[in-house]
C-alpha positions as CSV (number, residue, x, y, z in Angstrom):
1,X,-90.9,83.3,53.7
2,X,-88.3,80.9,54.4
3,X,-84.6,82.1,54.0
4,X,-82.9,80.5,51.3
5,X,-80.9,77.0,52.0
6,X,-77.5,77.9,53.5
7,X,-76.1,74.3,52.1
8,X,-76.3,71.4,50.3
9,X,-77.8,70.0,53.7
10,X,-80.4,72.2,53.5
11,X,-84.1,72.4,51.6
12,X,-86.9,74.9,51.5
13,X,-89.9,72.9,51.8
14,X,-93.2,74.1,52.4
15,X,-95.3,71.8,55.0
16,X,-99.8,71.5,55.2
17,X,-100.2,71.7,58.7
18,X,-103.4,71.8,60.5
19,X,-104.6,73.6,57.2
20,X,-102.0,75.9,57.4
21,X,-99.0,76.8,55.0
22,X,-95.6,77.0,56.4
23,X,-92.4,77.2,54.5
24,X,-88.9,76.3,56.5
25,X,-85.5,75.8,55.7
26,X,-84.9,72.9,57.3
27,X,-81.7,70.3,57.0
28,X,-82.9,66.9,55.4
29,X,-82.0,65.1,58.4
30,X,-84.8,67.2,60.4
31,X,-87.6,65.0,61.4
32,X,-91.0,66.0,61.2
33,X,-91.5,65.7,64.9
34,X,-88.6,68.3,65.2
35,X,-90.3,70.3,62.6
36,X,-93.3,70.8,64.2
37,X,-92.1,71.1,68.0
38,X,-89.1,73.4,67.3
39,X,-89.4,75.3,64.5
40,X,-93.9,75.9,64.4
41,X,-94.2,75.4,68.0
42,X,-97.3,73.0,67.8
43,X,-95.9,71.4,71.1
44,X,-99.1,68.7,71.6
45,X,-97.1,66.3,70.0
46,X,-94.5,64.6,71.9
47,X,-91.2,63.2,71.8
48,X,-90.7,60.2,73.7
49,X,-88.8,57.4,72.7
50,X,-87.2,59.1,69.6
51,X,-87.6,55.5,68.0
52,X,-90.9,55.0,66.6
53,X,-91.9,52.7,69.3
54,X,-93.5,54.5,72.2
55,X,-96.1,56.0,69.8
56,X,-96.1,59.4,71.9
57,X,-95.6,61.6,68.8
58,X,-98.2,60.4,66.2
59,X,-99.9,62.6,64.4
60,X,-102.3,61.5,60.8
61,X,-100.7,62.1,57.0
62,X,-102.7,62.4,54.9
63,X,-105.4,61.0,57.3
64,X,-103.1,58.1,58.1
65,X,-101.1,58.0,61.3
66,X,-97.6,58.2,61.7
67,X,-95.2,58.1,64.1
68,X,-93.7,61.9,63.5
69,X,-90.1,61.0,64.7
70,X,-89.4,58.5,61.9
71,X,-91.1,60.7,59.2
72,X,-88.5,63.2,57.6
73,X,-89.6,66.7,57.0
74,X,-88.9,67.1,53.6
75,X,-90.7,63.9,52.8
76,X,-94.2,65.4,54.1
77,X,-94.1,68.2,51.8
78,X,-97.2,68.1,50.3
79,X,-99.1,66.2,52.1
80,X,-101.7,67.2,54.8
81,X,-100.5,67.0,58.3
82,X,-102.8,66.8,61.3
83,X,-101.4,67.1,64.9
84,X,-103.9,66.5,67.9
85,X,-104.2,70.7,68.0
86,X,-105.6,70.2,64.1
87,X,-108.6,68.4,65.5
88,X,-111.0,70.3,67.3
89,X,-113.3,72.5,65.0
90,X,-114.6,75.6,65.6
91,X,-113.8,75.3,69.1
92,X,-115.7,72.2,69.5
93,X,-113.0,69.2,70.8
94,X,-113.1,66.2,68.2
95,X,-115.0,62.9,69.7
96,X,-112.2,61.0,70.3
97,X,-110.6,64.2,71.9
98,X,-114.1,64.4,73.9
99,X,-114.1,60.6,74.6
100,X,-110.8,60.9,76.6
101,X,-111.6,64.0,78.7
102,X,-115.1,62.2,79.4
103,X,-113.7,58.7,80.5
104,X,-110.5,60.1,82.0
105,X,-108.6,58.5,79.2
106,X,-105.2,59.4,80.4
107,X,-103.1,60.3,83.7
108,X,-99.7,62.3,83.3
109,X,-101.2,63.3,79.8
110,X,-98.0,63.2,78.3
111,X,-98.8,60.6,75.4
112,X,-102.5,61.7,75.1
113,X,-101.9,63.2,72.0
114,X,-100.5,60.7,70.2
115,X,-103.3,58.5,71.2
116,X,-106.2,60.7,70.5
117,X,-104.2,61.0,67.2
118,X,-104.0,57.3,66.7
119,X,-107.5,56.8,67.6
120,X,-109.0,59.2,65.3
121,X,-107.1,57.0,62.5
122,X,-108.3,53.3,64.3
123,X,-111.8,54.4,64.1
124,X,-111.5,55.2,60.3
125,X,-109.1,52.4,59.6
126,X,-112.2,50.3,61.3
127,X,-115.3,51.6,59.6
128,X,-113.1,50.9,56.4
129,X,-112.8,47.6,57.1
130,X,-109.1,47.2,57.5
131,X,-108.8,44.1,59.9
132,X,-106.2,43.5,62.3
133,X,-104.2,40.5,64.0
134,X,-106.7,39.4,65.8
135,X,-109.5,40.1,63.2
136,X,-111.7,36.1,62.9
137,X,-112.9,37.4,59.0
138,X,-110.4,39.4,57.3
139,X,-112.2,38.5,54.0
140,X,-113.4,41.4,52.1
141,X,-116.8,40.5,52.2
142,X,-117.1,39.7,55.8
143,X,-117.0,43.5,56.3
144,X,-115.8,45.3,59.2
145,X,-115.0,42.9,62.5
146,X,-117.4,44.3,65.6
147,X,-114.9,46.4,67.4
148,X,-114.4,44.5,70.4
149,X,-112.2,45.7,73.0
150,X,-109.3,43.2,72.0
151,X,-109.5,44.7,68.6
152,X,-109.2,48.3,70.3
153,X,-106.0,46.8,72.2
154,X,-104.5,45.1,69.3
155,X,-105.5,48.2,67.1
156,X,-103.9,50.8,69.4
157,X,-100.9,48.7,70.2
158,X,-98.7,50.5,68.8
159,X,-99.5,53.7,71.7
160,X,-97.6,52.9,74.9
161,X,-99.3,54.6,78.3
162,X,-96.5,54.3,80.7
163,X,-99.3,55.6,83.5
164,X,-101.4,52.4,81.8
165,X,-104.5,54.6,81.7
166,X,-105.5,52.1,79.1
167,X,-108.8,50.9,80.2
168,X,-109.9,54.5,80.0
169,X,-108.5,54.7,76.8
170,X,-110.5,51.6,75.3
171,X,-113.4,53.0,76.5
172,X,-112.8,56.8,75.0
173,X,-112.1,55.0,71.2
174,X,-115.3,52.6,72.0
175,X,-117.5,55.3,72.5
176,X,-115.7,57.9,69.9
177,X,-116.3,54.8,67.2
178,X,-120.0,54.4,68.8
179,X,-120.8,58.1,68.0
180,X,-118.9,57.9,64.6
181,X,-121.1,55.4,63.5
182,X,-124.4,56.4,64.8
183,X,-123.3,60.1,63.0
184,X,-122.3,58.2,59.9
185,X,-125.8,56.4,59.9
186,X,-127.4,60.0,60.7
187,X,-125.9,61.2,57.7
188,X,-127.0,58.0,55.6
189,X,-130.6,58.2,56.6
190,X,-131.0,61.6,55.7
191,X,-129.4,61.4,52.4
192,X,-131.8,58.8,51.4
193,X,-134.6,61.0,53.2
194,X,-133.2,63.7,50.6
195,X,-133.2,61.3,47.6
196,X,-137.0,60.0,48.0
């Protein structure tokens, strides 16, 4: 249990993390990339720029991604935050997180999280049909655009590699989305195996 707020600066929140409850006192100027590296010592995500632009500490609210260092604290109360040590299950690394240690998708390591993160969300974001700037179709109907490698770039843009381990990276989120979509036909053929 949190201690009480010690001033009007200062809230109780309690914050979904990983699955997990915490509650902190935290000021309302506490961002929630400060949150979760100094006060619940998940340290996988990063802090690099400090400005939203270097992408190093995204992590996914509410399945979408964020850059953690623009996101107050108190503002994520209530909604489910996943950093990249929320991803593996049961001990078994995510794809994407399996994609980059196959295809040496990184160097230092020191904004792999973020991208893993970010690339978990790009490969849903995809399969949902979002487009992006250099989507040809971005009609409804024309479904989702065939993820090319530009649209990888253009898609994880917003993830900066300063070691420019990027080809590595394209190919980790190409085959993560390959074996996304050959699991989420798996799942559709046996469901209709089921329903005949």
């Amino acid at each position: 249990m949190a201690p009480p707020p010690s001033s009007a600066h200062d809230s109780s929140i309690t914050l979904d993390v990983n699955g997990d409850k915490h509650t902190l006192t935290v000021d309302h100027r506490t961002t929630l990339l400060d949150a979760l590296r100094e006060r619940l010592d998940l340290t996988g995500t990063k802090k690099g720029c400090d400005q939203g632009q270097c992408g190093a500490c995204t992590v996914l609210l509410d399945g979408r991604r964020t850059v953690a260092c623009l996101q107050l604290a108190v503002a994520a109360e209530g909604r489910a935050v996943t950093t990249v040590e929320g991803l593996a299950e049961g001990g078994q690394l995510h794809p994407v997180q399996q994609a980059f240690l196959d295809l040496d998708g990184y160097q230092c390591g020191y904004c792999t999280p973020g991208q893993i993160c970010s690339a978990v969300a790009v490969i849903e974001e995809h399969a949902a049909g979002w487009p992006s700037a250099v989507t040809d179709d971005v009609r409804p109907e024309a479904g989702p655009p065939p993820l090319t490698d530009d649209e990888i770039r253009e898609r994880m843009s917003g993830n900066l590699c300063r070691c420019s381990a990027y080809v590595s990276i394209v190919q980790a989120v190409s085959r993560a989305a390959a074996a996304a979509r050959a699991e989420s036909a798996g799942t559709t053929a046996a469901g209709a195996g089921e329903a005949a």
